[in-house]
Biopython code that builds the backbone (N, CA, C, O; Angstrom):
import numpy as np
from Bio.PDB.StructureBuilder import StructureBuilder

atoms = [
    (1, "UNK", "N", (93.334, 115.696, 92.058)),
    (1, "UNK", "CA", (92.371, 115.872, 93.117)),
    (1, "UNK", "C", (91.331, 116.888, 92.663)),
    (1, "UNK", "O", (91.602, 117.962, 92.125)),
    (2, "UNK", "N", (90.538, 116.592, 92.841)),
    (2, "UNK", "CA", (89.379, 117.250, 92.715)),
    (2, "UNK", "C", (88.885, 118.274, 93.584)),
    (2, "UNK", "O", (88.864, 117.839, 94.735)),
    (3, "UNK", "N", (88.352, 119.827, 93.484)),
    (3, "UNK", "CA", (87.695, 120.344, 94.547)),
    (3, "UNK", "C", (86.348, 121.273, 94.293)),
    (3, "UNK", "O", (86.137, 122.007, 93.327)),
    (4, "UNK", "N", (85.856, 121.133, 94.954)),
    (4, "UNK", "CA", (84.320, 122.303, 94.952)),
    (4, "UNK", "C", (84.403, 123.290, 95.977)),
    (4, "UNK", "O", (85.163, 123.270, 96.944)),
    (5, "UNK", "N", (83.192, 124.530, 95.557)),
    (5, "UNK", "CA", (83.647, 125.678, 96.286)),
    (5, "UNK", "C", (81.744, 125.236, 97.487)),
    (5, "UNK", "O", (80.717, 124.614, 97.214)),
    (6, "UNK", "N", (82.074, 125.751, 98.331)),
    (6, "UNK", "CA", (80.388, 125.814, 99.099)),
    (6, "UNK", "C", (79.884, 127.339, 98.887)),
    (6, "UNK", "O", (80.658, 128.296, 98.869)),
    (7, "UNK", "N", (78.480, 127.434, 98.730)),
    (7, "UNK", "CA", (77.590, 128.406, 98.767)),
    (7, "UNK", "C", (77.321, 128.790, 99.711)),
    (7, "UNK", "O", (77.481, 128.190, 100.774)),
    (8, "UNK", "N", (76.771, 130.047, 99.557)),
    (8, "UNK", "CA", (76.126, 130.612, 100.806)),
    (8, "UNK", "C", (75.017, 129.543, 101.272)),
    (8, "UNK", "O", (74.671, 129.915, 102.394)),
    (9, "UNK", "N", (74.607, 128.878, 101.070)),
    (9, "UNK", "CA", (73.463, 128.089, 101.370)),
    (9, "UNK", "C", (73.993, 126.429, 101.778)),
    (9, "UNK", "O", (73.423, 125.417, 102.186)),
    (10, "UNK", "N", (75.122, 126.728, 101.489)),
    (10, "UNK", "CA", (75.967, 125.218, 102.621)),
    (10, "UNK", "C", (76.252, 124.366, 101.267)),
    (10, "UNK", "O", (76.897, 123.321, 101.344)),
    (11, "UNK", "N", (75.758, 124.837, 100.037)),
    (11, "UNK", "CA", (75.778, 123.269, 98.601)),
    (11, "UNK", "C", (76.949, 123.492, 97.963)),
    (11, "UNK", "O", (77.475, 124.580, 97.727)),
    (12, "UNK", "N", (77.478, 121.986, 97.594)),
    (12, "UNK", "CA", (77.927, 122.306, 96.601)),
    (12, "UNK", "C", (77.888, 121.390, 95.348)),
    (12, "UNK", "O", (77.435, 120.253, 95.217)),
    (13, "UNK", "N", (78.334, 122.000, 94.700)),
    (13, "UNK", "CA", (78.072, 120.445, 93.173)),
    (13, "UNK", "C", (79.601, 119.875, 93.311)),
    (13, "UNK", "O", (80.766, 120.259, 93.407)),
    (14, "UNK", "N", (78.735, 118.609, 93.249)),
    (14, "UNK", "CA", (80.233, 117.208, 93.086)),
    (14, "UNK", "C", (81.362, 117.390, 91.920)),
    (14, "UNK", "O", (80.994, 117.449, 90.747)),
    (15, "UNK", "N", (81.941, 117.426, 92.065)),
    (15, "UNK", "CA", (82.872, 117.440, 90.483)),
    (15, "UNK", "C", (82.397, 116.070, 89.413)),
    (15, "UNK", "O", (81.850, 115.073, 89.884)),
    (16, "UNK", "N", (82.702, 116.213, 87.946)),
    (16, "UNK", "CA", (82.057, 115.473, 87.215)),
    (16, "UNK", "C", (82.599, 113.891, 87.781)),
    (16, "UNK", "O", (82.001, 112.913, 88.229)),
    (17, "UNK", "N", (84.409, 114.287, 87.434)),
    (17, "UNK", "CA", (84.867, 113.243, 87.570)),
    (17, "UNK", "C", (84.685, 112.713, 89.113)),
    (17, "UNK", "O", (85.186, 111.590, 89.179)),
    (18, "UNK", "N", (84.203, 113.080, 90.242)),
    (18, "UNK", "CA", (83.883, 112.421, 91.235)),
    (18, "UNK", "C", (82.525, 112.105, 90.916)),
    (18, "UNK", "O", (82.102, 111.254, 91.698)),
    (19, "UNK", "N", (81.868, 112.383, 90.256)),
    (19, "UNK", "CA", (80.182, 111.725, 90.163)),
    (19, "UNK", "C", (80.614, 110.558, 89.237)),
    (19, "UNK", "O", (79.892, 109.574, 89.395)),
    (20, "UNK", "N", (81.509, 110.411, 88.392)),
    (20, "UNK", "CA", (81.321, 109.591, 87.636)),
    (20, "UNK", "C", (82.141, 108.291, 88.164)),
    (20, "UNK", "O", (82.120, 107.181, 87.633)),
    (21, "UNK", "N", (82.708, 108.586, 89.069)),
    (21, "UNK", "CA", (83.902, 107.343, 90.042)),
    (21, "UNK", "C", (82.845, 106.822, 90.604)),
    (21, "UNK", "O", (82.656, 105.605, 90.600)),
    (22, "UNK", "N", (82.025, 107.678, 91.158)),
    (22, "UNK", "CA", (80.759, 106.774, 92.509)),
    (22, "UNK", "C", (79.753, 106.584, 91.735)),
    (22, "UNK", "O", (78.655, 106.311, 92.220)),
    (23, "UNK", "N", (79.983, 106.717, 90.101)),
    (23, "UNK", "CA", (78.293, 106.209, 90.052)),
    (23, "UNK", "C", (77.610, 106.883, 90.216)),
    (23, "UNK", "O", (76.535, 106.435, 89.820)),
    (24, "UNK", "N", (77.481, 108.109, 90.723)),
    (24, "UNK", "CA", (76.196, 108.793, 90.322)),
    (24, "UNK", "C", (75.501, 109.739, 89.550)),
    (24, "UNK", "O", (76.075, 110.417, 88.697)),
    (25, "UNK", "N", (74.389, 109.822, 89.779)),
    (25, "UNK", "CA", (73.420, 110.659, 88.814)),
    (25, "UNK", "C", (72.306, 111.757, 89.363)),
    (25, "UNK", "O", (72.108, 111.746, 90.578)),
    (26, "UNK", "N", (71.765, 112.447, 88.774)),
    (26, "UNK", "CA", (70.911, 113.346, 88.951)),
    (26, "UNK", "C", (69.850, 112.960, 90.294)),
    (26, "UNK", "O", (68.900, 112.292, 89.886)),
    (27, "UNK", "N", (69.813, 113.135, 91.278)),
    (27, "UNK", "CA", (68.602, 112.245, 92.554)),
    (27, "UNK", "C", (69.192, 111.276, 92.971)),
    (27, "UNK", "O", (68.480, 110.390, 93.445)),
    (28, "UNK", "N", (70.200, 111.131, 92.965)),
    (28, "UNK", "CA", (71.238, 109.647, 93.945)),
    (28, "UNK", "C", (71.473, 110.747, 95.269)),
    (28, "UNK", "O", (71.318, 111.967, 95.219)),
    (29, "UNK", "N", (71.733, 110.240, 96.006)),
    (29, "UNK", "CA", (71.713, 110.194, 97.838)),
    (29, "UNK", "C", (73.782, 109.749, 98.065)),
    (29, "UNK", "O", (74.501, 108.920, 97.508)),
    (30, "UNK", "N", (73.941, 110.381, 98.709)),
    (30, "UNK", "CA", (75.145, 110.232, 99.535)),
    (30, "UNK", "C", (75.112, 109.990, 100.520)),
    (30, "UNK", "O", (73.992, 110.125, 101.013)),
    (31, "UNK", "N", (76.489, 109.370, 101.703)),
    (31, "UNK", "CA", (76.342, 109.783, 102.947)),
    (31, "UNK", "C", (77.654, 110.269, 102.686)),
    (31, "UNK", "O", (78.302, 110.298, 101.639)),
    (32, "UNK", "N", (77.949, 110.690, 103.980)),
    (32, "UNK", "CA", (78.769, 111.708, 104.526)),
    (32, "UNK", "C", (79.721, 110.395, 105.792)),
    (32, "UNK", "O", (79.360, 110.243, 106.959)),
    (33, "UNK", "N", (80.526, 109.881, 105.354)),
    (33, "UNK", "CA", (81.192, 109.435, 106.986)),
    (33, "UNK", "C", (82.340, 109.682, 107.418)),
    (33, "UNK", "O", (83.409, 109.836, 106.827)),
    (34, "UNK", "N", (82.016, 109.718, 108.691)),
    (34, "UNK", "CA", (83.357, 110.374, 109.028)),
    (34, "UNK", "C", (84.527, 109.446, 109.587)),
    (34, "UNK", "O", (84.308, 108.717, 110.554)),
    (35, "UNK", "N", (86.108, 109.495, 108.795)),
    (35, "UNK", "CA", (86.744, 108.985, 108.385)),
    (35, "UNK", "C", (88.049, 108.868, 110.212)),
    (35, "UNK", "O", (88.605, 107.975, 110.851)),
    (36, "UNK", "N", (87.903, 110.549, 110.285)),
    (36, "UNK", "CA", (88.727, 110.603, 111.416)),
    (36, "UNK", "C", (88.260, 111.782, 111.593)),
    (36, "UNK", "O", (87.257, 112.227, 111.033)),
    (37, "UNK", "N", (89.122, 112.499, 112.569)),
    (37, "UNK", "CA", (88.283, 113.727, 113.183)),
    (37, "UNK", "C", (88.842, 114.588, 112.194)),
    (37, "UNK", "O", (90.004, 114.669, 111.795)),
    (38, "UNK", "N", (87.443, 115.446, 111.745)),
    (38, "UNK", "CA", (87.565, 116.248, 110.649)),
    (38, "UNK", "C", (87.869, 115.848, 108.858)),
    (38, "UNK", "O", (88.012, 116.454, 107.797)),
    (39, "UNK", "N", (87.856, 114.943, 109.186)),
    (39, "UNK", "CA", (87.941, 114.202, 107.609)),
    (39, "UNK", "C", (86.563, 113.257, 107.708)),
    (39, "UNK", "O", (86.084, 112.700, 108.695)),
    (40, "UNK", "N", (86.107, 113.281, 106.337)),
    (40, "UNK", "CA", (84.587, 112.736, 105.771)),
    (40, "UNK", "C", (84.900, 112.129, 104.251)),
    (40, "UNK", "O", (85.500, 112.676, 103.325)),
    (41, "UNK", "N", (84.226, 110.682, 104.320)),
    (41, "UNK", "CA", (84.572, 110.315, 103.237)),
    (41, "UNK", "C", (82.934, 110.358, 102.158)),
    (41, "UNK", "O", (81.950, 110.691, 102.819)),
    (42, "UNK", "N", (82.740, 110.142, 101.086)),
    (42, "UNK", "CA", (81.605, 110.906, 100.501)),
    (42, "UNK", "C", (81.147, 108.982, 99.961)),
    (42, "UNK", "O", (81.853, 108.443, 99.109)),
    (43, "UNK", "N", (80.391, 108.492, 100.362)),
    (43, "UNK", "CA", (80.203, 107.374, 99.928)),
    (43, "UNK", "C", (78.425, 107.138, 99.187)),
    (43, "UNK", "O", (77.497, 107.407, 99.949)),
    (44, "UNK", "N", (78.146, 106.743, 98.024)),
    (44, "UNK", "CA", (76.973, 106.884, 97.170)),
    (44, "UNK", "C", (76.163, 105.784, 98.339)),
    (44, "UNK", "O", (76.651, 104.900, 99.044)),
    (45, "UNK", "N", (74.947, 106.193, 98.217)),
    (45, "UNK", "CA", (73.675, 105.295, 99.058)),
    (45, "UNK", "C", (72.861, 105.156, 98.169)),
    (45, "UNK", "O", (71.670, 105.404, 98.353)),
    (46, "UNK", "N", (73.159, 104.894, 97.464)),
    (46, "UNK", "CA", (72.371, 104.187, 96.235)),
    (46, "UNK", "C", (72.255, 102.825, 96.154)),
    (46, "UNK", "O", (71.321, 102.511, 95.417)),
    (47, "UNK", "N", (72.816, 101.936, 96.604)),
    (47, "UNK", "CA", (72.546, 100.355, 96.712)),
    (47, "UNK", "C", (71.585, 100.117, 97.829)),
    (47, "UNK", "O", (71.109, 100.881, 98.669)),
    (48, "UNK", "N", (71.402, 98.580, 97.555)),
    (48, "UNK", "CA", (69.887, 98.408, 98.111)),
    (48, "UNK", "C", (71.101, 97.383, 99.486)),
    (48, "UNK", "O", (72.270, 97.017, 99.361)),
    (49, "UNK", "N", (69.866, 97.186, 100.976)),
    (49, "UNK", "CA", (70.505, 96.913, 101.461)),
    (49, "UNK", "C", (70.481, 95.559, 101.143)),
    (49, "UNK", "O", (70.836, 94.790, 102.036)),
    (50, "UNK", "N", (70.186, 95.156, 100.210)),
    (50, "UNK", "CA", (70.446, 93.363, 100.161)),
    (50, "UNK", "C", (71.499, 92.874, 99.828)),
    (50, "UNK", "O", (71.737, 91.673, 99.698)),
    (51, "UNK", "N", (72.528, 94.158, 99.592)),
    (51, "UNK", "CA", (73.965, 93.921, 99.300)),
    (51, "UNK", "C", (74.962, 93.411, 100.063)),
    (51, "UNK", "O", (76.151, 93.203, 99.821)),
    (52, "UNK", "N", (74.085, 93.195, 101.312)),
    (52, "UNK", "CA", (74.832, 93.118, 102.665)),
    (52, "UNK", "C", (74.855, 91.800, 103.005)),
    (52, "UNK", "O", (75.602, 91.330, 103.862)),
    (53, "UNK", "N", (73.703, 90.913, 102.071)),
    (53, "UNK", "CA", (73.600, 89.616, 103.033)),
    (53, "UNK", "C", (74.941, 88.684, 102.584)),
    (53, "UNK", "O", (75.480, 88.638, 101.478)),
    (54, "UNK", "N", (75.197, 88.154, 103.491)),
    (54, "UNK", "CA", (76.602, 87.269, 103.598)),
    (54, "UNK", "C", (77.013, 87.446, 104.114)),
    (54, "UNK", "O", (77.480, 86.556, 104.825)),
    (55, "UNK", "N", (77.372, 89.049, 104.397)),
    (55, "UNK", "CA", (78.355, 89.617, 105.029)),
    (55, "UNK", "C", (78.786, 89.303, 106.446)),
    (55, "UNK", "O", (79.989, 89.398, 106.686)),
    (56, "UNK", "N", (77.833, 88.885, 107.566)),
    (56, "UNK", "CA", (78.093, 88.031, 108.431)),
    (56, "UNK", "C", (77.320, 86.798, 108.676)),
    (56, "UNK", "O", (76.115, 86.615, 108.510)),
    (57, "UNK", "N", (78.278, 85.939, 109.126)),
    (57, "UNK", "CA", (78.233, 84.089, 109.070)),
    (57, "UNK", "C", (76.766, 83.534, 109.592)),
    (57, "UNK", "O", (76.727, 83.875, 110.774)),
    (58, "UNK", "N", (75.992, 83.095, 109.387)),
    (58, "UNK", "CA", (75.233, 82.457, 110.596)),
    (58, "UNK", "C", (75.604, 81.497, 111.460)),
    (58, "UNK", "O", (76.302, 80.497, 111.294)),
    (59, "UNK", "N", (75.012, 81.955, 112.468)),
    (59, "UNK", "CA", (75.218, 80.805, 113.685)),
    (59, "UNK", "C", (75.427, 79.515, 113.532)),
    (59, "UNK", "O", (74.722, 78.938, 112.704)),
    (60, "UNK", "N", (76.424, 78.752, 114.273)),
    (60, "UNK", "CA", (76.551, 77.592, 113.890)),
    (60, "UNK", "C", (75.264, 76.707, 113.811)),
    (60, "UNK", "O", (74.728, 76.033, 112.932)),
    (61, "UNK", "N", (74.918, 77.107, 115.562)),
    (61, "UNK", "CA", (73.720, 76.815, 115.666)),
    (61, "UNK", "C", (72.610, 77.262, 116.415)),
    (61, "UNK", "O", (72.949, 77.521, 117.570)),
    (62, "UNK", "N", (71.338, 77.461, 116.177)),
    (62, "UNK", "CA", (70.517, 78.391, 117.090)),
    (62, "UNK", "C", (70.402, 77.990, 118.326)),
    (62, "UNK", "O", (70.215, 76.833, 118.700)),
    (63, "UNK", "N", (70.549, 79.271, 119.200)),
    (63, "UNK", "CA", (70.465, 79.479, 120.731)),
    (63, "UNK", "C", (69.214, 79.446, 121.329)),
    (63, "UNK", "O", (68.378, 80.342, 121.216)),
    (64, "UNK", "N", (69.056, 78.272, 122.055)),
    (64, "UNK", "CA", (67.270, 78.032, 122.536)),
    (64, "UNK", "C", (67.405, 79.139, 123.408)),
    (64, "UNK", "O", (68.491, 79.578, 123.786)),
    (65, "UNK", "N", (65.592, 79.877, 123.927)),
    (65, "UNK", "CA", (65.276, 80.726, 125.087)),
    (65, "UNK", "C", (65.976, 80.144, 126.108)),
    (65, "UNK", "O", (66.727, 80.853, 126.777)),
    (66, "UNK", "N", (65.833, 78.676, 126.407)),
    (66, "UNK", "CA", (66.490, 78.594, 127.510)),
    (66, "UNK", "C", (67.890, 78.928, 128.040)),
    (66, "UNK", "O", (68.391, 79.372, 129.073)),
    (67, "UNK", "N", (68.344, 78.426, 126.628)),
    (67, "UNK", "CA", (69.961, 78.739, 126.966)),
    (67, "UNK", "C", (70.310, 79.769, 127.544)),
    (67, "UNK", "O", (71.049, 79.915, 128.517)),
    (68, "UNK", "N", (69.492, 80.862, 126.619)),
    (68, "UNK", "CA", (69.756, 82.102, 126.949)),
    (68, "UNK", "C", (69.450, 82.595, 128.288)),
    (68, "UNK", "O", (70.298, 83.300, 128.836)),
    (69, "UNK", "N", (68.424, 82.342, 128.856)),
    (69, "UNK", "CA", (68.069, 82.402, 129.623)),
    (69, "UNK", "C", (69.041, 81.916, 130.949)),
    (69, "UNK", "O", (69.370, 82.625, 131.901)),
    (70, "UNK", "N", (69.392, 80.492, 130.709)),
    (70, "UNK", "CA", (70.671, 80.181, 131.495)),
    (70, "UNK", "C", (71.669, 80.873, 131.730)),
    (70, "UNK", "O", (72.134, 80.994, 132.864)),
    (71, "UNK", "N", (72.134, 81.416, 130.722)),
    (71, "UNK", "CA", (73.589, 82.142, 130.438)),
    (71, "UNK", "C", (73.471, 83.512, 131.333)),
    (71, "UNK", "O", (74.430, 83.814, 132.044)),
    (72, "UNK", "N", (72.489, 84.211, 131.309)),
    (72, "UNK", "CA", (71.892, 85.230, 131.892)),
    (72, "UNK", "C", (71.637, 85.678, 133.378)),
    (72, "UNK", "O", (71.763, 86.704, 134.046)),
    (73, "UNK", "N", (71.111, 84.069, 133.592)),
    (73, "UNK", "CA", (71.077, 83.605, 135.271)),
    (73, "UNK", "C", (72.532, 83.530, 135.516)),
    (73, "UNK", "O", (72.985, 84.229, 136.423)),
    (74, "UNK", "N", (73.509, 82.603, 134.673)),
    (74, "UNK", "CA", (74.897, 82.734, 135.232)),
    (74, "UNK", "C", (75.265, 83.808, 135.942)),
    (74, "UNK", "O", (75.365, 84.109, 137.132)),
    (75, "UNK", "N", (75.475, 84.403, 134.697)),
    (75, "UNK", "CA", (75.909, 85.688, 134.689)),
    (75, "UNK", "C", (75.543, 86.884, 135.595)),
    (75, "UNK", "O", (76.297, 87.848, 135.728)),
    (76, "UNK", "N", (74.492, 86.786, 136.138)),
    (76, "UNK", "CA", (73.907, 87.821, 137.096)),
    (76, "UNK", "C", (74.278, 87.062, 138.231)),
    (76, "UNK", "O", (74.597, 87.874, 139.100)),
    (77, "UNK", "N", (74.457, 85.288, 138.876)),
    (77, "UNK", "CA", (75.007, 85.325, 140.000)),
    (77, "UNK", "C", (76.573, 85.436, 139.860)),
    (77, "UNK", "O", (77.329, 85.209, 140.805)),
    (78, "UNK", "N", (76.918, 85.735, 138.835)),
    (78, "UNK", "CA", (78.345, 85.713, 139.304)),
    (78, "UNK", "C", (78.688, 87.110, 139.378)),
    (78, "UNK", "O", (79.891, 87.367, 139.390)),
    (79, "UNK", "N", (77.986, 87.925, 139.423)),
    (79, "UNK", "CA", (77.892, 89.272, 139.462)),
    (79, "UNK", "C", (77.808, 89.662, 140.700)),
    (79, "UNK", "O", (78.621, 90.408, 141.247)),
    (80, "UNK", "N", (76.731, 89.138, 141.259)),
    (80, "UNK", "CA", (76.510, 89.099, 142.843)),
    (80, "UNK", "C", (78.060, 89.167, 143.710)),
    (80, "UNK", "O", (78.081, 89.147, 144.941)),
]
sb = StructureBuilder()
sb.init_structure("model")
sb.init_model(0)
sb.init_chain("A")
sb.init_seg("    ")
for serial, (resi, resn, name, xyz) in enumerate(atoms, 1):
    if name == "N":
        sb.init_residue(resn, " ", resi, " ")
    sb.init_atom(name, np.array(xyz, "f"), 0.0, 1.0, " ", f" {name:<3s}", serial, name[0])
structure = sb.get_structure()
């Protein structure tokens, strides 16, 4: 396991061997997410978002205004 110390100024430097697991380099971007309460996982933001497409299905098939529109009217009288 790896650890770093923080500065007075909140920084700290990544360890090598964690820069070199995620891939990064000198001006690469992180995020920070949070995993559970009080735990953060350190994930590189360096990919582009086009990495994403696939990732969910398209519609079987597209939903006309009207439909929508229908579904909407339902839905608000059955609300009533």
């Amino acid at each position: 396991m790896s650890t770093a110390t923080l500065s007075s100024k909140g920084q700290i430097t990544i360890p090598v061997d964690v820069r070199e697991a995620l891939g990064l380099s000198a001006g690469d971007r992180v995020e920070f997410v949070e995993t559970a309460p009080g735990q953060f996982a350190i994930l590189p933001a360096t990919q582009s978002v086009r990495r994403l497409k696939g990732l969910i299905r398209p519609l079987a098939a597209p939903v006309t205004l009207d439909a929508m529109n229908a579904a909407i009217e339902a839905e608000g009288a059955r609300a009533r």
